[in-house]
Backbone as CSV, one residue per row, in Angstrom:
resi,resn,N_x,N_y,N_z,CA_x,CA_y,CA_z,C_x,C_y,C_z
1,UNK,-12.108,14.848,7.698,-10.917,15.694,7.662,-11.306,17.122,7.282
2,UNK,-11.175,18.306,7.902,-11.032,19.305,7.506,-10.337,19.713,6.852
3,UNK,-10.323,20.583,5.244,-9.424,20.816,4.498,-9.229,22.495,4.637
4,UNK,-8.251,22.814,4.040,-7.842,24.851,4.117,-7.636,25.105,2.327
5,UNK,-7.855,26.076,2.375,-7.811,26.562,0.737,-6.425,26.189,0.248
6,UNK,-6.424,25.744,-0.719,-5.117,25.578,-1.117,-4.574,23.882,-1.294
7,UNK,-5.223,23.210,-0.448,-5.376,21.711,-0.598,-5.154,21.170,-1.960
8,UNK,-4.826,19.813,-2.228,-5.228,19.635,-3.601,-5.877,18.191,-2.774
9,UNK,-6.614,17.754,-3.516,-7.595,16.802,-3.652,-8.007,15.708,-4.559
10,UNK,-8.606,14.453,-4.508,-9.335,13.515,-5.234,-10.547,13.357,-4.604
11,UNK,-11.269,12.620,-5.690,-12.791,11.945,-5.027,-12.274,10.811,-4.733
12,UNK,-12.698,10.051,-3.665,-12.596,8.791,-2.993,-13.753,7.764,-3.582
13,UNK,-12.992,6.884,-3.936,-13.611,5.333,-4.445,-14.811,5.336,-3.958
14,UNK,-16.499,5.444,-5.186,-17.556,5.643,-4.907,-18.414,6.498,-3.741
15,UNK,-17.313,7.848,-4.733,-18.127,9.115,-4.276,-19.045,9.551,-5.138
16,UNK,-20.041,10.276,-4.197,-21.478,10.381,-4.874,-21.664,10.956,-5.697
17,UNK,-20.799,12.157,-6.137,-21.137,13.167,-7.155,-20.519,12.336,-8.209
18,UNK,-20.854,13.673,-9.238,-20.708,13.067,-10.702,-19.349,14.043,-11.224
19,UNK,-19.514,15.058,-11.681,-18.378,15.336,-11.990,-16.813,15.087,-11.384
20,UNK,-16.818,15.530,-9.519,-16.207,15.146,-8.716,-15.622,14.277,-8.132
21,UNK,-16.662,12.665,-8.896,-16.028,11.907,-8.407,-14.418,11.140,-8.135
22,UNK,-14.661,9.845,-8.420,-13.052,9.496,-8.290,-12.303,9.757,-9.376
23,UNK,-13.308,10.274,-10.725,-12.450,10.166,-12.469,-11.643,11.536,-12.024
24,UNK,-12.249,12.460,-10.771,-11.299,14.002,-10.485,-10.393,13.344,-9.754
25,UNK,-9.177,13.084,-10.854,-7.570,12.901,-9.927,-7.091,13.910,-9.045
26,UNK,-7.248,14.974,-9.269,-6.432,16.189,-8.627,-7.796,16.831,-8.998
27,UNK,-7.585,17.992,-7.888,-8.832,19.265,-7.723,-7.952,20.200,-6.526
28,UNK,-8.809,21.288,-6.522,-7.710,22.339,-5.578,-9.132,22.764,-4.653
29,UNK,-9.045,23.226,-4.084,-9.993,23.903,-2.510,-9.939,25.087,-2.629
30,UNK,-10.598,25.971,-3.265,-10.567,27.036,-3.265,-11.547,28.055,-2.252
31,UNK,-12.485,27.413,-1.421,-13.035,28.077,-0.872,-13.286,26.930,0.489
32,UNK,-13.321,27.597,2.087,-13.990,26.410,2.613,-15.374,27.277,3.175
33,UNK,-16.152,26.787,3.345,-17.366,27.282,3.465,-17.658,27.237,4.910
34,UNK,-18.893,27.819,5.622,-19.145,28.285,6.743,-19.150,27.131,7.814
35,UNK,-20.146,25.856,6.653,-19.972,24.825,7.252,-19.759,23.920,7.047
36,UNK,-18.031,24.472,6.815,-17.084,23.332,6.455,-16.965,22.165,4.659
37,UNK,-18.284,22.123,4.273,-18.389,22.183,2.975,-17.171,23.014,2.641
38,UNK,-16.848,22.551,1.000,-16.243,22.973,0.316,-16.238,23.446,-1.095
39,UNK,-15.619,24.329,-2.261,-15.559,24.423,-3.534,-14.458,23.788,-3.677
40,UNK,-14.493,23.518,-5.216,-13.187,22.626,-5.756,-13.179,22.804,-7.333
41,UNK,-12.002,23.865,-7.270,-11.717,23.475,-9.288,-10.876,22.637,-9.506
42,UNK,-11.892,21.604,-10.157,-11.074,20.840,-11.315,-9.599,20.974,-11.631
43,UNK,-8.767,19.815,-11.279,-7.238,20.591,-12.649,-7.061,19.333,-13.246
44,UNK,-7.155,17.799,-12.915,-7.266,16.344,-13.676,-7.922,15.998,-13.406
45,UNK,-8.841,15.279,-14.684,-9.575,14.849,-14.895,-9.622,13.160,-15.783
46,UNK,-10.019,12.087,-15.334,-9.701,11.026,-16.140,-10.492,11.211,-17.523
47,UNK,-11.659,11.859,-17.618,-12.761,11.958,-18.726,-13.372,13.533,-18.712
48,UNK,-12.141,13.981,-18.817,-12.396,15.759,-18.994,-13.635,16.599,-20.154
49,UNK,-13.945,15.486,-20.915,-14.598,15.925,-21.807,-16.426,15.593,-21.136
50,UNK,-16.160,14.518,-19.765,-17.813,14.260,-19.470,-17.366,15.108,-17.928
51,UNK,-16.394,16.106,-17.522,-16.457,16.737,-16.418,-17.264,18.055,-16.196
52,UNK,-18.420,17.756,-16.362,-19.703,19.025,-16.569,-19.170,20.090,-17.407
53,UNK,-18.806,21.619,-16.643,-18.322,22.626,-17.639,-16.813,22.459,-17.489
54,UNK,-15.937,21.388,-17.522,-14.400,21.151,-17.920,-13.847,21.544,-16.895
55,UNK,-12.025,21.135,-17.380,-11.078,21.509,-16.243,-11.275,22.563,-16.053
56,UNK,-11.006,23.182,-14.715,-10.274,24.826,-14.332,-11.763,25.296,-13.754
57,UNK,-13.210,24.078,-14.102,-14.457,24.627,-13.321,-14.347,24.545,-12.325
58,UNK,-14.805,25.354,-11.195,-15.525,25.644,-9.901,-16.588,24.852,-9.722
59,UNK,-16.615,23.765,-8.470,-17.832,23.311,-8.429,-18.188,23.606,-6.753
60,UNK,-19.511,23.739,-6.474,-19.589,24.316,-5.116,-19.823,23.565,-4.294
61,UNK,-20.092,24.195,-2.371,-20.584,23.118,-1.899,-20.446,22.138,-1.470
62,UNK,-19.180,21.346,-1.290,-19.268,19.836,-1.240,-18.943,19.286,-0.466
63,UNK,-19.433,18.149,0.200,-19.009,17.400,1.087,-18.191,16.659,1.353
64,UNK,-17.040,17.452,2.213,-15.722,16.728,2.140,-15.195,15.401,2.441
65,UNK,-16.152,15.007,3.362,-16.177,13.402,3.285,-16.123,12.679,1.876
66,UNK,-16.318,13.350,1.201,-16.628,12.460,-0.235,-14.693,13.045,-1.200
67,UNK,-14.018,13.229,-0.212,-12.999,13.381,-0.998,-11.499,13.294,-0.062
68,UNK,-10.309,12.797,-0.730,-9.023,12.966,0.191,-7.948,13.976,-0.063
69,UNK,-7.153,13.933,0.507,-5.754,14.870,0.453,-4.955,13.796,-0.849
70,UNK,-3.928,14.658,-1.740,-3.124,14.092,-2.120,-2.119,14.150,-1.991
71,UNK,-1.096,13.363,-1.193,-0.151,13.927,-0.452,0.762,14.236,-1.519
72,UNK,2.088,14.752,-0.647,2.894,15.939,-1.047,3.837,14.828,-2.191
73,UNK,4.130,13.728,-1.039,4.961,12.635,-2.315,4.555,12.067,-2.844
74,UNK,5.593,11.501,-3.749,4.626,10.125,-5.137,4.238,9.017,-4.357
75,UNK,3.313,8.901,-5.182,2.113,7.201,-3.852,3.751,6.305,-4.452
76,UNK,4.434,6.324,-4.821,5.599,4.750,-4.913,6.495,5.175,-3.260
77,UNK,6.582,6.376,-2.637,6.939,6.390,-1.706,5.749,6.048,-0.500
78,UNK,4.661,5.982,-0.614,3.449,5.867,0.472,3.369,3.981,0.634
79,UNK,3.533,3.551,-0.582,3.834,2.188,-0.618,5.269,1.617,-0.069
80,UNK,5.989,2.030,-0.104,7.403,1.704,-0.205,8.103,1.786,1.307
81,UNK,7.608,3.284,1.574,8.263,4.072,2.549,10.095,4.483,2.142
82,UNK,9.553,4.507,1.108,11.108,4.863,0.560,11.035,6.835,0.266
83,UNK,12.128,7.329,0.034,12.345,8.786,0.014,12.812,8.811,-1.346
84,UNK,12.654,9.935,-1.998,13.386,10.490,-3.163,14.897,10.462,-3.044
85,UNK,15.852,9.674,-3.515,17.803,9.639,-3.633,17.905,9.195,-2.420
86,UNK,17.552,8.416,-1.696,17.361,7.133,-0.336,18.087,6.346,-1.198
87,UNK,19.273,5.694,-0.502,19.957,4.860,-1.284,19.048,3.237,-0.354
88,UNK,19.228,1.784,-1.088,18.739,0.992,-0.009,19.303,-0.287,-1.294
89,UNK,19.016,-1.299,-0.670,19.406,-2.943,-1.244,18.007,-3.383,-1.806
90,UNK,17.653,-4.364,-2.268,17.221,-5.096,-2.586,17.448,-6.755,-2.303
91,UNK,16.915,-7.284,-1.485,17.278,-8.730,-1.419,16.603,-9.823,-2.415
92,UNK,18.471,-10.408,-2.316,18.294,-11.362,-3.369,19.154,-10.777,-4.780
93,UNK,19.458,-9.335,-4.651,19.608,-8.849,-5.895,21.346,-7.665,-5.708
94,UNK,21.812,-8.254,-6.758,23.201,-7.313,-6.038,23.241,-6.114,-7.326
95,UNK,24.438,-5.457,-7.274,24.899,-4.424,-8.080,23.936,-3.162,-6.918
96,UNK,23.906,-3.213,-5.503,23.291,-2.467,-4.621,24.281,-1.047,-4.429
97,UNK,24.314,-0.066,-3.343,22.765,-0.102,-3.442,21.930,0.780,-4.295
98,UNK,20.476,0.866,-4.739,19.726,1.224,-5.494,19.612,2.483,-4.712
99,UNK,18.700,3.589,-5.811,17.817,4.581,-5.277,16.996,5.241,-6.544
100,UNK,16.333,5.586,-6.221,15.313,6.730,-7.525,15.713,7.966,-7.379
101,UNK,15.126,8.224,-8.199,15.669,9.637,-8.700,14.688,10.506,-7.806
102,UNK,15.071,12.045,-7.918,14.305,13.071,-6.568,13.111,13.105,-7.274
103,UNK,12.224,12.839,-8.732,10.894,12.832,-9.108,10.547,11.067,-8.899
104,UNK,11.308,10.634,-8.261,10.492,8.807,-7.696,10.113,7.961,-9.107
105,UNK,10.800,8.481,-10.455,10.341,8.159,-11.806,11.219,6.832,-12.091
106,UNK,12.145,6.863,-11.881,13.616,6.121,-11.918,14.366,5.640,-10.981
107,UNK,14.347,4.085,-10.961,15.501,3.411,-10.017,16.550,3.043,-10.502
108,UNK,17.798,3.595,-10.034,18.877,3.074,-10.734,19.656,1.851,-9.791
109,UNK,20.605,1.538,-9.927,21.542,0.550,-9.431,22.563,1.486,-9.078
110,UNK,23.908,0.745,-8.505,24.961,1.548,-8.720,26.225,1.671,-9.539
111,UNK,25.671,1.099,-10.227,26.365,1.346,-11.749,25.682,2.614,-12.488
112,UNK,24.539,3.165,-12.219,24.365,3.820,-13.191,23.136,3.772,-13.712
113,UNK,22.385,2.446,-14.138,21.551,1.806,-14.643,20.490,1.721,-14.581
114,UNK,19.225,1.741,-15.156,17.765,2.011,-15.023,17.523,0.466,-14.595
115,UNK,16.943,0.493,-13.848,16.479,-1.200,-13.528,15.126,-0.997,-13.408
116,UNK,14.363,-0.372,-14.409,12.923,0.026,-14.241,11.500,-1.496,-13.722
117,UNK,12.789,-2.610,-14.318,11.489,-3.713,-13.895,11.850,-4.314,-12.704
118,UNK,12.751,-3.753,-11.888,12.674,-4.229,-9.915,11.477,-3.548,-9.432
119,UNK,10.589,-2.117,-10.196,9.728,-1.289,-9.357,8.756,-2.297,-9.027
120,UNK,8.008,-3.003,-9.794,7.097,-3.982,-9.148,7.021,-4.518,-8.378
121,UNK,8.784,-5.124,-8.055,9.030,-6.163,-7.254,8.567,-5.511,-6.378
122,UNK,8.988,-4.121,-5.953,9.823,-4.146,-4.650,8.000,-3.261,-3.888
123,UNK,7.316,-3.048,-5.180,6.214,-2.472,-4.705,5.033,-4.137,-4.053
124,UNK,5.577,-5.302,-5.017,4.297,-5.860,-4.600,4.909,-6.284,-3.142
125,UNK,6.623,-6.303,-2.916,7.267,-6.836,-1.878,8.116,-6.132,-1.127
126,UNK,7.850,-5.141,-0.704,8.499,-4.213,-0.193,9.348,-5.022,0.976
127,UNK,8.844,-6.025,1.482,9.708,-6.578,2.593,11.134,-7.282,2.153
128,UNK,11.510,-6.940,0.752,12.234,-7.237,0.228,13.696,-6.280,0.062
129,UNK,12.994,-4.666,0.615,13.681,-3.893,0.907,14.647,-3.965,1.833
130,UNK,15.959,-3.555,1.765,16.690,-3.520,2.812,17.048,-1.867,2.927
131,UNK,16.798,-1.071,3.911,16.932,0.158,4.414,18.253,0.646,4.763
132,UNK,18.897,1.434,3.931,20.157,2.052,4.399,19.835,2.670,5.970
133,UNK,20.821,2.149,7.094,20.376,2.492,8.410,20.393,4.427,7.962
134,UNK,19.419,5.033,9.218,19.613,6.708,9.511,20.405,6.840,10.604
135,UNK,20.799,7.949,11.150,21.477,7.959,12.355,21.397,9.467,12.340
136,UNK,21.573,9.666,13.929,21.457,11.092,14.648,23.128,11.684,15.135
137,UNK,22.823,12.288,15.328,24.549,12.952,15.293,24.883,12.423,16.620
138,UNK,23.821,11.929,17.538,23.998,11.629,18.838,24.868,10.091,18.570
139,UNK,24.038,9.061,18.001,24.401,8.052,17.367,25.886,8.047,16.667
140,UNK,26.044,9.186,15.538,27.719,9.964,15.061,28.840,9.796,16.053
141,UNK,28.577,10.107,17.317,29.317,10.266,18.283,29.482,8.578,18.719
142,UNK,28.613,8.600,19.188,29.094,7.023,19.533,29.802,5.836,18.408
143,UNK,29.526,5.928,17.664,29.981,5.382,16.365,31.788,6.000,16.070
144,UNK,31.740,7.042,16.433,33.218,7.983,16.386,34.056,7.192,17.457
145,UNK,33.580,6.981,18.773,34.162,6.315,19.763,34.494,4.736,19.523
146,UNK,33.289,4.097,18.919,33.669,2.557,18.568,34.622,2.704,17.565
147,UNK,35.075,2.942,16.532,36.145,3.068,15.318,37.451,3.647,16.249
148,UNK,37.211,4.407,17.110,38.193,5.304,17.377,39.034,3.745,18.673
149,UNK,37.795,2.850,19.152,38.505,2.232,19.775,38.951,0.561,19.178
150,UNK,39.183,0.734,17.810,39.530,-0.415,17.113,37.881,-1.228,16.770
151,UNK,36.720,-1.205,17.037,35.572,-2.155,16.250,35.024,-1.009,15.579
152,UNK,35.109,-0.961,14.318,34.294,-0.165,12.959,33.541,-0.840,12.358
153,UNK,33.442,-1.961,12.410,32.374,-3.157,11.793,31.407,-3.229,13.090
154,UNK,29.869,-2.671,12.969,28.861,-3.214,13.936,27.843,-4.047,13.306
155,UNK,27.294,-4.952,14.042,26.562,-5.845,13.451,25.271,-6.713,14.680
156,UNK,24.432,-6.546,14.440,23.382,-7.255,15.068,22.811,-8.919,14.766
157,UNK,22.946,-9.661,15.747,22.227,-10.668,15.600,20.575,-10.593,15.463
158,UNK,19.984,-12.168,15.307,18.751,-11.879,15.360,18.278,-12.070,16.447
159,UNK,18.796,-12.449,17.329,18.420,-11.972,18.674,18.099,-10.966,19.348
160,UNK,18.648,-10.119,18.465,18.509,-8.131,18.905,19.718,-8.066,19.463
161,UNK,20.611,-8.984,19.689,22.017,-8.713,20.742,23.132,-7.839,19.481
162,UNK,23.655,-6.547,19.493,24.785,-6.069,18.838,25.973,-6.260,19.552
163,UNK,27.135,-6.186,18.319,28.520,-5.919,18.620,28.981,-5.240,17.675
164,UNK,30.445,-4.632,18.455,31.299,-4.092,17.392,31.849,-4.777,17.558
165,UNK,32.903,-4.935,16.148,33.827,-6.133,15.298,35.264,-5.348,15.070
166,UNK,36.020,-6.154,15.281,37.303,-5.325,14.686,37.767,-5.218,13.146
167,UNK,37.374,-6.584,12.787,37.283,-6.948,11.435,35.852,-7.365,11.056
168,UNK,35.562,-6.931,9.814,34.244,-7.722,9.214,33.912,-9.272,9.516
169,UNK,32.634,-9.215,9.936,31.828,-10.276,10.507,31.527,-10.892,9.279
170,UNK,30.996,-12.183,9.748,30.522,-12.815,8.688,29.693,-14.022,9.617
171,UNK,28.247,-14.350,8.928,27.263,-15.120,9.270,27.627,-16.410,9.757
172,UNK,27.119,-16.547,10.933,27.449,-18.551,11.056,26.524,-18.832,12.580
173,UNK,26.054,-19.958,12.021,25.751,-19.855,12.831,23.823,-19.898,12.833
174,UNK,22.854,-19.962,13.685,21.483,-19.442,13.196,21.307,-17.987,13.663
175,UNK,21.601,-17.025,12.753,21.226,-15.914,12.744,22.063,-14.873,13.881
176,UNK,23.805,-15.225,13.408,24.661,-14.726,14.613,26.006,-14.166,13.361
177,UNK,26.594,-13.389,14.096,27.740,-12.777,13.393,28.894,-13.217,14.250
178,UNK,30.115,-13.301,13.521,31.453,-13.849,14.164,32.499,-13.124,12.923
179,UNK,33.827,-12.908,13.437,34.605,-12.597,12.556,36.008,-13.571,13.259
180,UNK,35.743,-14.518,14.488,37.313,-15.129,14.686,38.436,-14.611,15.432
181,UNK,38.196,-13.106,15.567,39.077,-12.268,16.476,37.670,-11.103,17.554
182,UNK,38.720,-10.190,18.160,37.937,-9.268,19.222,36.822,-8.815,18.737
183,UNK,36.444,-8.497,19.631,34.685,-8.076,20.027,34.361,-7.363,21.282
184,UNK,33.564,-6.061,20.875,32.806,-5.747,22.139,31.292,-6.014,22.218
185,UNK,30.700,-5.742,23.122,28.927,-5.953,23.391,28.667,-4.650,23.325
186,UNK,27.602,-4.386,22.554,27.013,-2.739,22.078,25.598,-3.034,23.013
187,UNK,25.129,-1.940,23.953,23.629,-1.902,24.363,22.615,-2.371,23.331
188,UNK,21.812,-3.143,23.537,20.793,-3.155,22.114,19.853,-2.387,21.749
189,UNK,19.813,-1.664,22.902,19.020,-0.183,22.357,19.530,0.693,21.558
190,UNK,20.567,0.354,21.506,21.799,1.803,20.425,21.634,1.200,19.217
191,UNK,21.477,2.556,18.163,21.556,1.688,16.741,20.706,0.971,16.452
192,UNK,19.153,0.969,16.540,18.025,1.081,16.358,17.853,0.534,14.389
193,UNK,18.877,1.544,14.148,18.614,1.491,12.544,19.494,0.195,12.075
194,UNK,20.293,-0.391,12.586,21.036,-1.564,12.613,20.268,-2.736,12.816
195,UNK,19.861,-3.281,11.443,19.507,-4.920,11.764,20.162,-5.966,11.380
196,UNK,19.739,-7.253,11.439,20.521,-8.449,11.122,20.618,-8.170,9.683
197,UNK,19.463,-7.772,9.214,19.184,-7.628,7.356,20.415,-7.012,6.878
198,UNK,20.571,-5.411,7.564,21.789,-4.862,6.615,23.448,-5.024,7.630
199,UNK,22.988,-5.723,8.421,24.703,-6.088,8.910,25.340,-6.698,8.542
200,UNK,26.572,-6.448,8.117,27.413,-6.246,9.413,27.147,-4.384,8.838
201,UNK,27.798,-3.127,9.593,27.698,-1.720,9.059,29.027,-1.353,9.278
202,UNK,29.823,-0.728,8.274,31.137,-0.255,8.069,31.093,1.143,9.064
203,UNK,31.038,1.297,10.077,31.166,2.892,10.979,31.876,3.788,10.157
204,UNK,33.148,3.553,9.919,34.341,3.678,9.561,34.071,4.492,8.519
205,UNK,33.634,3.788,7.367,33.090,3.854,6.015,32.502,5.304,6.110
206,UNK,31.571,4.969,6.733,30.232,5.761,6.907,30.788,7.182,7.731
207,UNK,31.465,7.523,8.397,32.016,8.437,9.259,33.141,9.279,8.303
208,UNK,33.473,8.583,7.492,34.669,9.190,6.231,33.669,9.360,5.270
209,UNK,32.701,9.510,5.086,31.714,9.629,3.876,30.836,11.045,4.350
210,UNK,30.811,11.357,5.724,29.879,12.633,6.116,31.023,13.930,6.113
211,UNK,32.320,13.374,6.357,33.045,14.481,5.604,32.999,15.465,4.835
């Protein structure tokens, strides 16, 4: 990887140098060199006191292979694929839905509540996540038209087959939605962000909420 001044950086798991190595959590790029080598001052250090001449040193030279980028978000979002105030579920687990706070420090519920010991869960099991759907304004529109024509409840089987509902659906079935009254057939390419996991989806709801 080529890096540009200004980077911040780690040493990568049994890199060769000594000061630089992986104990340098963070380092900055202050110079890139002719060929491509790099400098790097220090700013964390796990053992600052055995980091040659200390934080805030300049060390020259180095071979950037022996080091990575640290990206811009907290590694609980690189694991997760979750966003900073991303609202989402948890399965298995109600008082939904959850989100962390914009520093990724804190998950609350929606009550309010620190539920600091779901972070494990949901890190060792992220497939445990359920994803508040996204949608495009293109998507907005169509969603405006289904409510507008009586189904505001959409919901996907596990078949990949969707519908809109007039009334809330409810499971029956192996892996099918029914509510007992009307129904239309939605393309199954539409609504992408719509799965069996978080269906049935309130349109309705959701369209009075971007208000």
């Amino acid at each position: 990887m080529d890096f540009k001044v200004g980077d911040i950086v780690r040493g990568i798991k049994g890199n060769d140098y000594g000061c630089t190595s992986e104990d340098m959590t963070k380092g900055e790029v202050v110079t890139v060199c002719p060929n491509k080598f790099i400098n790097i001052k220090i700013l964390e250090h796990n053992h600052p006191e055995q980091a040659c001449c200390g934080i805030e040193h300049t060390h020259i030279n180095l071979d950037p292979k022996q080091f990575e980028l640290i990206p811009d978000r907290p590694r609980i979002c690189e694991v997760t694929g979750l966003n900073p105030l991303e609202q989402f579920n948890i399965a298995g687990f109600e008082k939904g839905p959850y989100h962390f706070n914009g520093e990724m420090s804190y998950l609350y519920n929606s009550d309010g509540e620190i539920r600091e010991n779901y972070v494990p869960l949901i890190i060792n099991h992220p497939e445990k996540i359920i994803r508040t759907p996204q949608f495009s304004e293109e998507e907005n529109k169509f969603f405006r038209l289904y409510v507008t024509g009586g189904y505001p409840f959409i919901a996907r089987d596990k078949s990949n087959e969707i519908f809109g509902y007039a009334k809330a659906p409810s499971k029956v079935g192996n892996g099918e939605w029914d509510n007992g009254c009307s129904w239309i057939k939605i393309p199954t390419d539409l609504f992408p962000s719509i799965t069996f996991e978080n269906s049935p989806f309130d349109a309705k709801a959701y369209l009075e909420d971007l208000k």
